[in-house]
ROSESE-12798 format. One line per 8 residues: number of its first residue (from 0); their letters; for each residue y, z negated, x negated of N, C-alpha, C, O, CB. Coordinates in steps of 0.1 Angstrom, whole numbers, plus 2048, in hexadecimal, padded with zeros to 3 digits. Atoms other than C-alpha are relative to their C-alpha. Glycine has a CB too. Layout:
# residues N
NUM) a) Y Z X Y Z X Y Z X Y Z X Y Z X  ...
//
This chain:
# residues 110
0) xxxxxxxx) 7F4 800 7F8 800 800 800 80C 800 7F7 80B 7F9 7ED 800 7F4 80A  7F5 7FF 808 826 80A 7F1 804 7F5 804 801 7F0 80E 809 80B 800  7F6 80D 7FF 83D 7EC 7EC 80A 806 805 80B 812 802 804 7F7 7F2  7F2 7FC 7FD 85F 7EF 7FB 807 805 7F8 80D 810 7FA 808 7F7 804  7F8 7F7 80C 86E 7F6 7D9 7F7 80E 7FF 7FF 818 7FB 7FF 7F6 7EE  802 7F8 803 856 810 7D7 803 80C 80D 805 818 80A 7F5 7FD 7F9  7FF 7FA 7F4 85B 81E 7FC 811 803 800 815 80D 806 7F9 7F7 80E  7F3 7F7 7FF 883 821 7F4 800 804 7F6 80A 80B 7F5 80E 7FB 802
8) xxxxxxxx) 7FE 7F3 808 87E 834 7D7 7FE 806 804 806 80F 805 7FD 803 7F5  807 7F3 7F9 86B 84A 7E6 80E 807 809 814 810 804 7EF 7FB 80E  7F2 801 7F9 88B 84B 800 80B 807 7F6 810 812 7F6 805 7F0 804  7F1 7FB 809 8A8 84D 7E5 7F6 80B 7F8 7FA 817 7FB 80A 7F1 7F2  807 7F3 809 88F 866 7CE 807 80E 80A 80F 818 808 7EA 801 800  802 7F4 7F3 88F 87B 7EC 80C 808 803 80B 814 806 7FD 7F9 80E  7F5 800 7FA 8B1 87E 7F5 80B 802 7F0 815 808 7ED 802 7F0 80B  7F2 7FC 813 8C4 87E 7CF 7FB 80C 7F6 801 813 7EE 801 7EE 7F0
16) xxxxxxxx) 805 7F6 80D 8A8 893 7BB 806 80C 7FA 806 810 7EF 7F5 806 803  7FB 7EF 7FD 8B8 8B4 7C3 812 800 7F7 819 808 7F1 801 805 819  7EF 7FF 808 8DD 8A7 7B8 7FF 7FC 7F2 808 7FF 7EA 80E 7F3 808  802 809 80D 8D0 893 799 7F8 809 7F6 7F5 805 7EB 7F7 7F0 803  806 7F5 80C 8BF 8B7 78A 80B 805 7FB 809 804 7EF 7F6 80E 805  7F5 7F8 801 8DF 8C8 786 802 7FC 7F0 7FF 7F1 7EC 80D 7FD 80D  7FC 805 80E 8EA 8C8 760 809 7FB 801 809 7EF 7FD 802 809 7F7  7EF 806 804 90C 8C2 761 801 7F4 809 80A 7ED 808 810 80D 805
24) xxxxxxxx) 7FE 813 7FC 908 8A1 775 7F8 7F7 7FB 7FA 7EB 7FE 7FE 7FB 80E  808 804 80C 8EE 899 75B 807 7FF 7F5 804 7F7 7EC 7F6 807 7FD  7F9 805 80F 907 89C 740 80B 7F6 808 808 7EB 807 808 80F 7F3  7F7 80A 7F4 922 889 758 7FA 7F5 7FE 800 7EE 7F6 800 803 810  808 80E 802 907 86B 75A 7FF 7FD 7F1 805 7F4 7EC 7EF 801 806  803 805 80E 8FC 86C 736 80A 7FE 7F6 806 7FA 7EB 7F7 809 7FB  7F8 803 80A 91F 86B 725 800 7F0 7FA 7FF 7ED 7EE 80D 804 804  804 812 805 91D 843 723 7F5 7FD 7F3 7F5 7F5 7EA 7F9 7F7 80E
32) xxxxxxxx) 809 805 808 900 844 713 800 807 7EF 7FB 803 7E4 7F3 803 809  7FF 7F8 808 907 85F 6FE 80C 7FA 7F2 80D 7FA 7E6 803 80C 80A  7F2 805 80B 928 850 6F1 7FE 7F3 7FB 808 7ED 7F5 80F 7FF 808  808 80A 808 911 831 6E6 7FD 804 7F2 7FD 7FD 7E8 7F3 7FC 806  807 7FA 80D 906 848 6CC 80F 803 7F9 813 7FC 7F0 7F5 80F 802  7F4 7FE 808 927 858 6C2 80C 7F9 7F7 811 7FA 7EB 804 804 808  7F4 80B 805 941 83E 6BF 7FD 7F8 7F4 805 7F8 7EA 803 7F5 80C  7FF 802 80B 930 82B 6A9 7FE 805 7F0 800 7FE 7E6 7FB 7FA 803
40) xxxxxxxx) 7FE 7FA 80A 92B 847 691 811 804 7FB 817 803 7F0 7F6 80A 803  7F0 800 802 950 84F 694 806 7F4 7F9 80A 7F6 7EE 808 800 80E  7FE 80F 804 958 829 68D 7FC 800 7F4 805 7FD 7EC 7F9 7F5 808  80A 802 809 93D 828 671 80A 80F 7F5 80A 80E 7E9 7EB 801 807  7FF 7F1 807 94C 84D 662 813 7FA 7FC 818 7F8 7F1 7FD 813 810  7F3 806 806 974 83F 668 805 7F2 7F7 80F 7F1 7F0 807 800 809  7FB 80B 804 974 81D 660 805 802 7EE 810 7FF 7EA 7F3 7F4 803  7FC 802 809 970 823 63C 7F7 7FB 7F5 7F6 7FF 7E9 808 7FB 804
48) xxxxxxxx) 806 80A 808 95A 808 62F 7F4 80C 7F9 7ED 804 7F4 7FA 7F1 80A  807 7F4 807 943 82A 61F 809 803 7F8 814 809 7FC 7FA 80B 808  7F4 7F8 80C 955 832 601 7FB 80E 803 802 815 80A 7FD 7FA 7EC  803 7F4 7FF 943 851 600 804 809 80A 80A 813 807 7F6 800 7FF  7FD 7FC 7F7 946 85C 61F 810 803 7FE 813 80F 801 7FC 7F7 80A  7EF 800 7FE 970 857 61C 802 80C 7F5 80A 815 7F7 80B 7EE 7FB  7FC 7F6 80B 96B 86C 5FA 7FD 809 807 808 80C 80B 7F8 800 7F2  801 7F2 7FB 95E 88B 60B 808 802 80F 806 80D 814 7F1 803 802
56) xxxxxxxx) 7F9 801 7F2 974 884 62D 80C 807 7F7 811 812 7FC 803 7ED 809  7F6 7FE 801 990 887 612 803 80C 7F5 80D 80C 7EE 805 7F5 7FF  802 7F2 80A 985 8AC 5FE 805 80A 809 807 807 815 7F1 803 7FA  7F9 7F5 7FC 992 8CD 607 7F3 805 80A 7F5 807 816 806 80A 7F2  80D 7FF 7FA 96C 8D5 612 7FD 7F9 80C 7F6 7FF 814 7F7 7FC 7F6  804 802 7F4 96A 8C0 62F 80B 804 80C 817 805 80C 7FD 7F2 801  7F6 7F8 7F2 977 8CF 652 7F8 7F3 807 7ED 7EF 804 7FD 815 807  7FD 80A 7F9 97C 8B3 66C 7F8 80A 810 7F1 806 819 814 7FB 7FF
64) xxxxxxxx) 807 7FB 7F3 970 8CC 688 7F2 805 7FF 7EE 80A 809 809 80B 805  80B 803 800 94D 8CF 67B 7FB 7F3 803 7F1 7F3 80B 7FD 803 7F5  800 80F 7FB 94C 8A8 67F 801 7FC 80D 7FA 7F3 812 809 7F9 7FB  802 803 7F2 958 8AB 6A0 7FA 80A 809 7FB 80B 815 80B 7FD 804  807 7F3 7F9 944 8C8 6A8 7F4 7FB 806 7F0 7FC 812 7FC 80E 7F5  80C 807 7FF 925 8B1 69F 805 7F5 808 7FC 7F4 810 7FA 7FD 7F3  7FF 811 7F6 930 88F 6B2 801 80B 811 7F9 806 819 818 7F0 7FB  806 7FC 7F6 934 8AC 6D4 7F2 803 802 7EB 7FF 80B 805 809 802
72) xxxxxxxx) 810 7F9 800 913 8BC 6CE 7F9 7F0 808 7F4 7EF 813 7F8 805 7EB  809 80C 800 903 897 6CD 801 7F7 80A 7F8 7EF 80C 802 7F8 7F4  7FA 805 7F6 917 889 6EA 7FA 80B 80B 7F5 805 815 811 7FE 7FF  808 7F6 7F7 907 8AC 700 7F3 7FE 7FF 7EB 7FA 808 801 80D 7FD  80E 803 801 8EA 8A9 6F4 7F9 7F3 803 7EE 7F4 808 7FC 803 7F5  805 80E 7FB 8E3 882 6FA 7FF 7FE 80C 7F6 7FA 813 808 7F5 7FB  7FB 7FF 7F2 8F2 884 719 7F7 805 809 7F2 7FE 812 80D 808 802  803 7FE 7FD 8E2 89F 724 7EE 7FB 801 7E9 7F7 80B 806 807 7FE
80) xxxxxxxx) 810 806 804 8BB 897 715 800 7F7 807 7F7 7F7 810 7FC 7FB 7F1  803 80E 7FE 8C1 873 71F 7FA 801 810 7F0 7FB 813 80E 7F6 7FE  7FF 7FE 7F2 8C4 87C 745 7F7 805 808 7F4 801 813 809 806 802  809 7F7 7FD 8AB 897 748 7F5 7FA 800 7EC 7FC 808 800 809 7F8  810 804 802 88E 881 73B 800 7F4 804 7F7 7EC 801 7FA 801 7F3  801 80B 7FA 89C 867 750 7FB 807 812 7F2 803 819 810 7F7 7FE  807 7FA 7F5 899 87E 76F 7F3 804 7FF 7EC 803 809 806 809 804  80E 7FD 7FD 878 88C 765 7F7 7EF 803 7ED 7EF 80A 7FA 80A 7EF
88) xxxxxxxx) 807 80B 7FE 86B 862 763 802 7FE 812 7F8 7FA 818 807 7F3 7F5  800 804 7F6 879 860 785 7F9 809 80B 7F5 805 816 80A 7FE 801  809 7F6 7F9 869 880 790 7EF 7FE 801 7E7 801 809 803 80D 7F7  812 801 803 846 875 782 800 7F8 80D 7FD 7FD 818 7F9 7F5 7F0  803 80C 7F6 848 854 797 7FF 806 80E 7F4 804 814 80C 7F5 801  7FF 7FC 7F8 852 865 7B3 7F6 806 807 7F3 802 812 807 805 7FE  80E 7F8 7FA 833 881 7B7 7F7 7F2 7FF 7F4 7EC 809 7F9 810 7F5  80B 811 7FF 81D 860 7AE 7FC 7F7 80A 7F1 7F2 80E 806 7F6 7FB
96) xxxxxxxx) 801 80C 7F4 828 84C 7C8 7FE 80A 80E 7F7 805 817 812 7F5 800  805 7FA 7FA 826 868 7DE 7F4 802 805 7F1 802 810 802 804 7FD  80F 7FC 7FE 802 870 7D8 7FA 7F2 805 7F2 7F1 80E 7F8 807 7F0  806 809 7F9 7FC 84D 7DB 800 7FC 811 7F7 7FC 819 803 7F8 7F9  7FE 7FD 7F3 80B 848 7FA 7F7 80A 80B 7F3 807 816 80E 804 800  808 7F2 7F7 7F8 86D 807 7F2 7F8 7FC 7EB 7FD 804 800 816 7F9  810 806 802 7D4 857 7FC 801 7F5 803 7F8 7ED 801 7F9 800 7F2  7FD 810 7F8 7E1 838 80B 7FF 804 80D 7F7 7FE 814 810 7F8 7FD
104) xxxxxx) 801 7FC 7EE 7E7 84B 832 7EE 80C 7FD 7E8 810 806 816 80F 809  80F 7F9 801 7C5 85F 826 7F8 7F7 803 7F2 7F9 80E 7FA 806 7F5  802 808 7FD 7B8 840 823 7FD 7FA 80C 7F1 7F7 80C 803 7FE 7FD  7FC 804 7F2 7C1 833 848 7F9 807 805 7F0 801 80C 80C 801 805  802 7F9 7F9 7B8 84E 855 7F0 801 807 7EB 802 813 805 80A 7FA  812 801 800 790 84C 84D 7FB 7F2 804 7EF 7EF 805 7F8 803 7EF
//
């Protein structure tokens, strides 16, 4: 028999799956998480405390928009990835609880 928690997922699955595939509200959701990753490399890259780092920040050879080319990329990509293989976990559950549920009224039935 489903538990209530599991009988309103089934409910909200049902009803959000279709808005929560879309990419671009997958990177929308996943910027938070995404900018967990970023900031502190920014922080860690400006503060300073890397000598090295400041030496090549301050050569003719580094361009500032390769740096921030890579901290976008990593903020899309987190964002996006993160989200996707959070909707596919919720997708699993979902058919799961399904099938169970369809072998739970099978069940009954016999």
């Amino acid at each position: 028999m489903l538990t209530e928690e599991e009988e309103a997922f089934i409910v909200y699955w049902k009803t959000n799956r279709d808005k929560q595939r879309k990419t671009f509200r997958q990177f929308l959701l996943g910027i938070p998480l995404a900018l967990l990753f970023v900031i502190p490399i920014a922080v860690n890259f400006f503060s300073g405390w890397y000598k090295r780092a400041k030496m090549i920040s301050n050569t003719s050879d580094f361009n500032p928009g390769v740096l921030l080319l890579a901290l976008v990329l990593i903020v899309v990509f987190v964002a996006i990835f993160s989200r996707k293989f959070k909707w596919d976990q919720y997708e699993q559950r979902y058919i799961e609880l399904l099938a169970k549920k369809k072998r739970q009224e099978e069940g009954k039935k016999k």
